[in-house]
C-alpha positions in Angstrom: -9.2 -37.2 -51.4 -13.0 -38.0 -50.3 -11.5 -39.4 -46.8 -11.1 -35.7 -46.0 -14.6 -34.9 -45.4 -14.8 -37.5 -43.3 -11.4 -37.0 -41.5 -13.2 -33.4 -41.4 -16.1 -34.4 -39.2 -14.2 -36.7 -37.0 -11.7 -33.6 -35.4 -14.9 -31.5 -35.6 -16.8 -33.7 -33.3 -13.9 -34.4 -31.3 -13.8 -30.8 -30.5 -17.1 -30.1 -29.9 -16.9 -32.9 -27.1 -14.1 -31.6 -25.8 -15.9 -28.2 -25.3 -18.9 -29.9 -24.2 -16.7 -31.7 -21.4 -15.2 -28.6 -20.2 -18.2 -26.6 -20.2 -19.6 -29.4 -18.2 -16.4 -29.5 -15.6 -15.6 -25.7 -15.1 -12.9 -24.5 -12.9 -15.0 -23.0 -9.4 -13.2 -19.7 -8.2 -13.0 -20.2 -4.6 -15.1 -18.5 -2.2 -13.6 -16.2 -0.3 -16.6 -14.2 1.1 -16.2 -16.1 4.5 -12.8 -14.0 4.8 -11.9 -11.2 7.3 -9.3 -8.3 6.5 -8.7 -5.3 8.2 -6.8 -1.9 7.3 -6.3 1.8 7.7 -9.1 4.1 6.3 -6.2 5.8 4.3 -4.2 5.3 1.4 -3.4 1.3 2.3 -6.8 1.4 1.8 -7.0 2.5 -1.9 -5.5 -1.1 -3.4 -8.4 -3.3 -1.4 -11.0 -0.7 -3.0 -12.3 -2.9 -5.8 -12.7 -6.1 -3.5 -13.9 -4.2 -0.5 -16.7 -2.4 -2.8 -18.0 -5.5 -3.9 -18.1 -7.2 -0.2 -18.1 -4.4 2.4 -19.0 -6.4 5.1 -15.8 -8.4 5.2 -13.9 -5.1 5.5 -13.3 -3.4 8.7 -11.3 0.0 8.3 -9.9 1.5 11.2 -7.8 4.8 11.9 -4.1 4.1 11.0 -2.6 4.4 14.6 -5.1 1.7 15.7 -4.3 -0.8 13.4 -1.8 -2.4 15.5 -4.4 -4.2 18.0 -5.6 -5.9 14.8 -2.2 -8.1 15.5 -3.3 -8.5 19.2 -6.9 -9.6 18.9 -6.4 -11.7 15.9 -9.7 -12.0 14.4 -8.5 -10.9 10.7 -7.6 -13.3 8.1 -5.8 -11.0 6.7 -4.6 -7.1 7.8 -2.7 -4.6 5.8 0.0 -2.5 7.9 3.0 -0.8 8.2 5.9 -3.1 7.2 7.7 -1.8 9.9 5.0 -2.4 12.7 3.8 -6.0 11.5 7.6 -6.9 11.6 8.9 -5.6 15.0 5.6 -7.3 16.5 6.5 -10.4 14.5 10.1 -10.4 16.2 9.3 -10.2 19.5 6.6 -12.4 19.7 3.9 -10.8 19.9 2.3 -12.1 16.8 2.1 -14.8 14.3 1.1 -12.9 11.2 3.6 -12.9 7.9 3.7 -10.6 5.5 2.2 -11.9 2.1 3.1 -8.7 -0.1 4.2 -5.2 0.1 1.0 -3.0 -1.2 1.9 0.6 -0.7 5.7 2.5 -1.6 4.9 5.7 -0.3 2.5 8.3 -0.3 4.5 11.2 1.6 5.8 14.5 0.2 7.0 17.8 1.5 4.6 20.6 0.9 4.6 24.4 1.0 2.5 27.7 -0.2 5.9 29.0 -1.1 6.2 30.4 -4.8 7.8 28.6 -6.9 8.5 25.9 -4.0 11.2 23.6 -4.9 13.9 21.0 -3.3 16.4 23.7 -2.6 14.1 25.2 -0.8 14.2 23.2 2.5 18.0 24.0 2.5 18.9 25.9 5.9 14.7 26.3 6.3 12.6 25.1 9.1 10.5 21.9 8.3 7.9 20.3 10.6 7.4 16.2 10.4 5.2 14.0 11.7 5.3 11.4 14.1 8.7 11.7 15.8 10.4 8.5 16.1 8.5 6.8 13.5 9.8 5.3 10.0 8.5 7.8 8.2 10.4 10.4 9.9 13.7 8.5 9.5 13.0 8.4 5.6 12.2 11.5 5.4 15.4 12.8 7.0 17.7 10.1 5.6 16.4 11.3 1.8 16.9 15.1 2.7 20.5 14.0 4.0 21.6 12.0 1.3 20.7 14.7 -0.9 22.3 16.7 0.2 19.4 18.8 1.8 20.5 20.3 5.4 17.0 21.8 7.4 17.6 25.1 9.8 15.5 22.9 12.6 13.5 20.0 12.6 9.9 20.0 14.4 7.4 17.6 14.8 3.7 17.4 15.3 2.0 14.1 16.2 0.2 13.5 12.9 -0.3 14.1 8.8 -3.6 15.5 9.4 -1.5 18.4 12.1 0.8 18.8 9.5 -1.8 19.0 6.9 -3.7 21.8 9.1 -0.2 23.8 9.2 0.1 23.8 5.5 -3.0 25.1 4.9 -3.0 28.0 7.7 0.7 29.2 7.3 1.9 30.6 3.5 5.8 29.9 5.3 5.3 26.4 6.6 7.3 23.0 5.0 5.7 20.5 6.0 5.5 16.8 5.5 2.1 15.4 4.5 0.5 12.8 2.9 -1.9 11.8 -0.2 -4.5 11.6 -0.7 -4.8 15.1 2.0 -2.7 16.6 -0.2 -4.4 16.8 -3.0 -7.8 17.6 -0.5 -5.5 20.7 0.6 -4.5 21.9 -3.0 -8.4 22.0 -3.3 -8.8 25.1 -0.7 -5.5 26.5 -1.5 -4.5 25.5 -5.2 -0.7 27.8 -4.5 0.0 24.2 -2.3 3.2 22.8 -4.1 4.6 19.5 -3.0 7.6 17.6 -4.0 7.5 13.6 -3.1 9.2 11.9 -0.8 9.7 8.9 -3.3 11.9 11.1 -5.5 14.4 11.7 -2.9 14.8 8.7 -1.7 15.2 6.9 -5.0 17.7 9.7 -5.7 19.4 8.3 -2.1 18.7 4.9 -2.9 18.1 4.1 -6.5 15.1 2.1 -4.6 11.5 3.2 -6.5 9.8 4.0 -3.4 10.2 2.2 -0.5 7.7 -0.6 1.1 5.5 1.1 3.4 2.4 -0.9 3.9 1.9 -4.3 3.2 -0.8 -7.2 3.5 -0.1 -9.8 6.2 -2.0 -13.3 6.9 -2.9 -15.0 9.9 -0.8 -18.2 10.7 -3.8 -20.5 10.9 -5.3 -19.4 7.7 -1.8 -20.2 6.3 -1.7 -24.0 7.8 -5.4 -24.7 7.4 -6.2 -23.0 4.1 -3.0 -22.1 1.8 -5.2 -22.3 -1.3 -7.8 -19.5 0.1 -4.4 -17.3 0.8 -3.0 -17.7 -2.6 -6.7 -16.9 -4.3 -7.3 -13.6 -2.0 -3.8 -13.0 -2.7 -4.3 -13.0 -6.7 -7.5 -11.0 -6.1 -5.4 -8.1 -3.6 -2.8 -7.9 -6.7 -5.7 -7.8 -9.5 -7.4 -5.4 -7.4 -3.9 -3.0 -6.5 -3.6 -3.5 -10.3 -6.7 -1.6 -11.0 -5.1 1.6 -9.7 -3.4 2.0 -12.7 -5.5 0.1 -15.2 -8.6 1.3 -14.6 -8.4 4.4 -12.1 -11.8 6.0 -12.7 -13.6 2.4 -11.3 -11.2 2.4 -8.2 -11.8 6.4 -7.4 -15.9 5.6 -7.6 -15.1 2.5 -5.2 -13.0 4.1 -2.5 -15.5 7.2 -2.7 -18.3 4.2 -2.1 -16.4 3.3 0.7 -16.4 6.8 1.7 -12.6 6.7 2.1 -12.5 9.9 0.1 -14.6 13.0 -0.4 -15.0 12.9 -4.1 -14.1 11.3 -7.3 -12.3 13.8 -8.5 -9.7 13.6 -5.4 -9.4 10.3 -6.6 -8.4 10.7 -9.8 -5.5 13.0 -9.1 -4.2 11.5 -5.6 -4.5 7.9 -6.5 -1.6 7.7 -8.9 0.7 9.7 -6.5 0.1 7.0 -3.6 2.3 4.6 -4.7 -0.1 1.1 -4.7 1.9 -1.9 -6.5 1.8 -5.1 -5.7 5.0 -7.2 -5.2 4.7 -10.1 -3.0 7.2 -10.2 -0.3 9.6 -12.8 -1.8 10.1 -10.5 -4.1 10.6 -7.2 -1.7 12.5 -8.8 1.0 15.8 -7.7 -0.3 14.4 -3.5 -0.4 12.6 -4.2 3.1 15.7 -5.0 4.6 17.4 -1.7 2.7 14.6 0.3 4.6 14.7 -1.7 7.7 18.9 -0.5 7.9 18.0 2.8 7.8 16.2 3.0 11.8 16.7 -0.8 12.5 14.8 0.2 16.0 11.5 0.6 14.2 11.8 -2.9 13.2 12.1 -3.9 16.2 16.2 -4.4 16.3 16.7 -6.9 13.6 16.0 -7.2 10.3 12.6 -9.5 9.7 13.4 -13.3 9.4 13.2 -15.3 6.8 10.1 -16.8 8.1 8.2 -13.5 8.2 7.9 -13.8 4.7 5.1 -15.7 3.2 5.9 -17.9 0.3 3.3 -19.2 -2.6 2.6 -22.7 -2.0 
């Protein structure tokens, strides 16, 4: 019985040297300051907030319908996009990037003054889209469709802030918009209804959302660094995390970033923009469900195996 003491002391001392080696040896977080991303000043924009807050000057955000030429000039490490546009320019060529995850499953609904405004209600009415010829368009009118949902007419203005400025000047209008301007637009006129997009097309589709925007790397970066893509990748799914965990931090960081107006728009549009992480292994199989539906908006083909980025 008095070897216990002693047998006592000896794991006690082990374990203090075991804690005194590892404190000693910590595990470094890699650096990733050195790191270049790009992205729309929209809602793409919302799951980068908390890293982009902390590090502003690795951020560049650009208006949505530029972000394309990011591909071109390649000078991002990293650039979040429309699924769709990274993956036609990745087919034919005319870049190099792969898509590391899907960040964004839609932020679009239909919206209207209308009392009472409802689903039913853009049976046999006239709605007004934007961006003809676009995915967004095609989802819109392949959810309406397979709902059972049959519009009077079908217009189109060129963008969701022309769509947005119909809403809010005619009582009549259905129109297809976007968050976080929705919620701006319920501000000035709180009789603004809207009924999302994501509902009717996991209705058509059993699909929750569909993958709209998504975070792709640089080929070089890939081949020369795969550990610095796997870390910034762990810190873009932490950070998309965030929106749901902790939404009052990420509204007071994309307000910081001036990518909204005020907190408070935050708080009630961030939850209805969709931002989850999956990485594209995992989405591959909804990406091509959504490329079927206007294959020409992704270029012709469904993406290749090799657009999709895999953890080393």
């Amino acid at each position: 019985m008095k070897k216990l003491p002693t047998l006592f002391l000896i794991l006690m001392v082990s374990l203090c040297v075991f804690a005194g080696g590892s404190a000693e040896n910590p595990k470094k977080a890699m650096d990733l300051t050195g790191l270049k991303i790009a992205s729309p000043s929209g809602a793409p924009a919302i799951g980068l907030a908390s890293l982009a807050v902390e590090n502003p000057d690795q951020y560049t955000f650009v208006a949505a319908e530029t972000i394309t030429a990011e591909f071109a000039n390649g000078t991002s490490d990293f650039i979040v996009a429309p699924i769709n546009a990274g993956a036609k320019l990745f087919s034919m060529g005319k870049s190099s990037y792969k898509l590391g995850a899907v960040i964004s499953w839609g932020n679009l609904f239909f919206a209207s003054q209308r009392p009472n405004f409802k689903l039913e209600d853009m049976d046999g009415a006239d709605i007004t889209l934007f961006g003809e010829n676009t995915i967004n368009a095609s989802l819109a009118l392949y959810s309406l469709s397979k709902n059972g949902i049959e519009p009077k007419s079908v217009s189109y203005l060129a963008s969701a802030a022309n769509t947005q400025q119909l809403l809010l000047t005619n009582p009549e209008a259905i129109v297809l918009t976007a968050e976080p301007a929705l919620t701006a637009a319920k501000t000035k006129k709180p009789e603004i209804q809207g009924y999302s997009l994501n509902s009717l097309y996991e209705m058509a589709s059993g699909n929750n959302g569909f993958p709209q925007a998504g975070i792709f790397i640089k080929e070089e970066l890939i081949i020369n660094s795969p550990e610095m893509v796997d870390a910034y990748l762990k810190a873009v799914k932490e950070s998309c995390d965030r929106c749901s965990s902790d939404l009052e931090s990420v509204a007071n960081a994309v307000v910081s970033l001036e990518l909204l107006p005020s907190v408070g728009i935050g708080l009630k549009s961030i939850p209805n923009c969709a931002v989850r992480y999956v990485s594209a292994q995992e989405a591959r199989e909804e990406i091509e469900q959504t490329a079927l539906i206007d294959i020409k908006q992704f270029g012709g083909v469904l993406p290749s195996l090799d657009f999709y980025y895999e953890t080393k």
